[in-house]
C-alpha positions in Angstrom: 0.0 0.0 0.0 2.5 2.5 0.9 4.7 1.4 -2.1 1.7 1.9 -4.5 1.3 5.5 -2.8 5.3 6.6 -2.9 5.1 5.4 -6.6 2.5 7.7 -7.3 3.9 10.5 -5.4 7.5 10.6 -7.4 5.7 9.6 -10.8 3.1 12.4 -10.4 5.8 14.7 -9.4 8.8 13.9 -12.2 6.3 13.2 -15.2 7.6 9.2 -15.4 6.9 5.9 -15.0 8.6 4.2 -11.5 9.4 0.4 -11.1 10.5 -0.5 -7.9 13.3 -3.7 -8.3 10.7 -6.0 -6.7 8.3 -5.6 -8.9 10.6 -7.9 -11.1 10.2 -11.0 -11.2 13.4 -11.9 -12.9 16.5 -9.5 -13.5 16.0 -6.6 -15.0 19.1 -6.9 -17.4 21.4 -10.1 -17.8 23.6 -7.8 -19.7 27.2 -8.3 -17.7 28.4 -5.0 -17.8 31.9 -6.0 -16.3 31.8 -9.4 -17.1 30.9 -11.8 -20.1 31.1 -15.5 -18.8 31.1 -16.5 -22.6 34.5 -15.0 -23.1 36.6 -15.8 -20.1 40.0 -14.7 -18.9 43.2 -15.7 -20.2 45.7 -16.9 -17.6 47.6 -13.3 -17.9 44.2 -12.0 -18.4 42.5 -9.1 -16.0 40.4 -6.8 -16.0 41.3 -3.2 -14.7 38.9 -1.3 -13.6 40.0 2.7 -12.8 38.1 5.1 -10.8 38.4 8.8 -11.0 36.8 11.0 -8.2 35.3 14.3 -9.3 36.1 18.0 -8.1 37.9 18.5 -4.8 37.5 14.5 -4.2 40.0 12.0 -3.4 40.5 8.2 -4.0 37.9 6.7 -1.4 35.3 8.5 -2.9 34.4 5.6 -5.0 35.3 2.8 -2.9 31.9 1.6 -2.4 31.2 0.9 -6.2 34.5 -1.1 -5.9 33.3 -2.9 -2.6 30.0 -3.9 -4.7 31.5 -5.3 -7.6 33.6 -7.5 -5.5 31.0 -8.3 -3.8 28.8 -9.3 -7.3 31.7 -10.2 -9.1 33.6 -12.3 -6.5 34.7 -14.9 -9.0 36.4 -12.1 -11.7 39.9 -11.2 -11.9 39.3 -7.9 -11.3 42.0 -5.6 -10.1 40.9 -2.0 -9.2 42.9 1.3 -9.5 41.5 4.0 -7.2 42.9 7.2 -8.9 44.6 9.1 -6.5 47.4 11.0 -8.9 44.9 14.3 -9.0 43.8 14.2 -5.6 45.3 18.3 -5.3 45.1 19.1 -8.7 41.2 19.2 -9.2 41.1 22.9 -9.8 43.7 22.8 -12.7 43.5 22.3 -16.0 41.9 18.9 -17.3 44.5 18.4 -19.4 47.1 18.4 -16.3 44.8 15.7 -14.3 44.9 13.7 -17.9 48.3 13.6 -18.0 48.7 12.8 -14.4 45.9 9.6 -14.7 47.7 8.4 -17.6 51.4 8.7 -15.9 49.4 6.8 -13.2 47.6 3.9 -15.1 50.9 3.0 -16.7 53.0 3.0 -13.7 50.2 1.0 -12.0 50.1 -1.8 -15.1 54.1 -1.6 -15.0 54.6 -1.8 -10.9 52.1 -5.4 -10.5 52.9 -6.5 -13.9 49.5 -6.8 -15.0 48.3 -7.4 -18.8 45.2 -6.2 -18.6 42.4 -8.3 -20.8 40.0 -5.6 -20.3 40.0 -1.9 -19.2 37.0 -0.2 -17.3 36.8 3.3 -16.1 34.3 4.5 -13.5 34.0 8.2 -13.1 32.4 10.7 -10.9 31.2 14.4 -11.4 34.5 16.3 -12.7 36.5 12.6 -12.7 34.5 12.0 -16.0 35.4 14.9 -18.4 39.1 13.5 -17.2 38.2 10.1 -18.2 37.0 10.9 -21.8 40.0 13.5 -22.1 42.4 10.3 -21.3 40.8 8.2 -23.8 41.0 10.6 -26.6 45.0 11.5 -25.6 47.4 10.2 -28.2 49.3 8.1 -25.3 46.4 6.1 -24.5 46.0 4.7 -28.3 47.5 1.5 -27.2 45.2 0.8 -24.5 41.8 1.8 -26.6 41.7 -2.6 -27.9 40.9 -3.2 -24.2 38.3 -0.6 -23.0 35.4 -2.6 -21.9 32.4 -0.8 -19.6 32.3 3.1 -18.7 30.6 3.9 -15.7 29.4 7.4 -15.4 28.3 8.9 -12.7 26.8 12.5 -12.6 29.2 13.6 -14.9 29.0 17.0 -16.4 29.4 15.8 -19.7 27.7 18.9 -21.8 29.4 21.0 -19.1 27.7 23.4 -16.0 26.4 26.2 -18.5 22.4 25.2 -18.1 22.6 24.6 -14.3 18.8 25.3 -13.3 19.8 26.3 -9.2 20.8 30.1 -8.6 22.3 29.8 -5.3 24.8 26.7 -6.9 25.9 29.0 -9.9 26.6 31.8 -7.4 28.7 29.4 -5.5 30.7 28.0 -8.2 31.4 31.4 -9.8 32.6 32.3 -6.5 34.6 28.9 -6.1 36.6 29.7 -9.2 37.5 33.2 -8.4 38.3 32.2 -4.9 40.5 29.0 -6.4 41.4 30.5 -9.7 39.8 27.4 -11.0 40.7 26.3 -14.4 38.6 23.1 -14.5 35.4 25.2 -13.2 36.0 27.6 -16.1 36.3 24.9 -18.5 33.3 23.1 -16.9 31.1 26.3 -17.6 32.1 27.2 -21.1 33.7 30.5 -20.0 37.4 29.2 -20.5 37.1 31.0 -24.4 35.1 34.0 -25.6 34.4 31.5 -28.5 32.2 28.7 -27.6 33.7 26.8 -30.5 37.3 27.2 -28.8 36.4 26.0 -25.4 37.4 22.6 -24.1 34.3 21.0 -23.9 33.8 22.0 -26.9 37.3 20.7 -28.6 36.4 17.3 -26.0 32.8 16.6 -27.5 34.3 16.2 -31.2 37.7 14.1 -30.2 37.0 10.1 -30.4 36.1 8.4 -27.2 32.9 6.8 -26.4 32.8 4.8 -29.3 35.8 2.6 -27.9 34.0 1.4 -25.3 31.6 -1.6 -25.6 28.8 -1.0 -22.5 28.0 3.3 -21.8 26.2 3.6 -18.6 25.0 7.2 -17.7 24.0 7.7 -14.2 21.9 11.0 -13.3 19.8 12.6 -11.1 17.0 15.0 -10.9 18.1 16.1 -7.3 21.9 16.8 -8.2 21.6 21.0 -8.0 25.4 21.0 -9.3 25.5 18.7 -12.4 22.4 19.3 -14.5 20.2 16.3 -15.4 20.2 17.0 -19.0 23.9 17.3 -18.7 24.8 13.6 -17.0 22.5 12.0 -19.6 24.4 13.9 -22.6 21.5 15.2 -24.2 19.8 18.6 -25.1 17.7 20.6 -22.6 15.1 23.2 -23.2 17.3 26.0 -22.2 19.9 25.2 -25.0 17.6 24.5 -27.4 16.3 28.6 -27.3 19.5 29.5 -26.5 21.3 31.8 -29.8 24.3 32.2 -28.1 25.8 28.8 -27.4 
């Protein structure tokens, strides 16, 4: 009864249709997003799966996606690298924090002597724009064969520009003149008086996605800082008016 009732509550209130887990009665997907049982590992084979923590984060951030897909997964050679290599350097330049994750993947496959079979990334807020940014850079062509599964989550992927909450934009204009903040600029399209010569921009038509074989795009109507349009990479009404951008 007071299932039925919540349903109708969020439903009536964000215009969509709500299906509670248990109202499956199998899985909802038998995709494996991070696993394929029909193509097991090689004896030298793992699969690496990288976390990058968003703005002003650090590498526990996402340890609980990792403690869940150990806990799912418990039978995969999976061998996790919490990115820790721009743990001070989230107000910079992407491009410095995608130099730095690369330096840090490679020394991390060099150091435990793994050959990866596979390559996931997970990413959160910020962590994401880093992640696509590494995929596109020249030094990661060798690794592209591997990339498996991208896990996003609330990233800003069509940047901060249509953020619907006031009292957030104030804050993170304030944030980046306190923090001379790069990334924030970059985030919010005002890193170029040209919109064609921003970085998002220059990101959105560099090769990346396409390398990867499962895209998952996590978002939420309640984040006030990354917009919900924004995490699920598509157009909202604002930027559809806008003659500007």
């Amino acid at each position: 009864m007071y299932k039925e009732k919540i349903k109708q509550i969020i439903s009536s209130k964000y215009s969509s249709s709500l299906m509670f887990y248990s109202d499956f009665s199998i899985l909802v997907s038998n995709i494996p997003y991070f696993y394929q049982q029909l193509q097991p590992f090689d004896n030298n084979g793992v699969h690496l799966v990288v976390c990058v923590h968003g703005l002003d984060g650090n590498s526990g951030d996402l340890r609980l996606v990792k403690t869940y897909l150990e806990l799912c997964l418990s039978t995969c050679r999976l061998d996790f690298l919490m990115s820790s290599a721009n743990h001070s350097s989230t107000f910079d330049d992407i491009d410095i924090m995608v130099t730095q994750l690369i330096d840090e993947i490679e020394a991390h496959i060099e150091r435990y002597g793994l050959k990866p079979q596979r390559i996931s990334f997970v990413g959160h807020s910020l962590g994401n724009l880093v992640v696509r940014a590494t995929v596109s850079h020249p030094r990661f062509e060798r690794f592209r064969t591997l990339l498996y599964t991208y896990l996003s989550l609330s990233g800003p992927h069509l940047g901060t520009l249509f953020n619907s909450s006031g009292l957030v934009n104030m804050g993170m204009w304030l944030m980046q003149k306190w923090k001379k903040s790069c990334s924030l600029s970059q985030m919010s399209f005002k890193d170029h008086v040209d919109p064609k010569q921003t970085y998002l921009y220059k990101l959105s038509k560099k090769p990346c996605l396409e390398y990867f074989k499962n895209i998952l795009l996590i978002a939420s109507p309640q984040d006030r800082y990354v917009p919900f349009h924004s995490a699920r990479i598509e157009l909202c009404k604002a930027a559809l008016r806008d003659t500007v951008y």
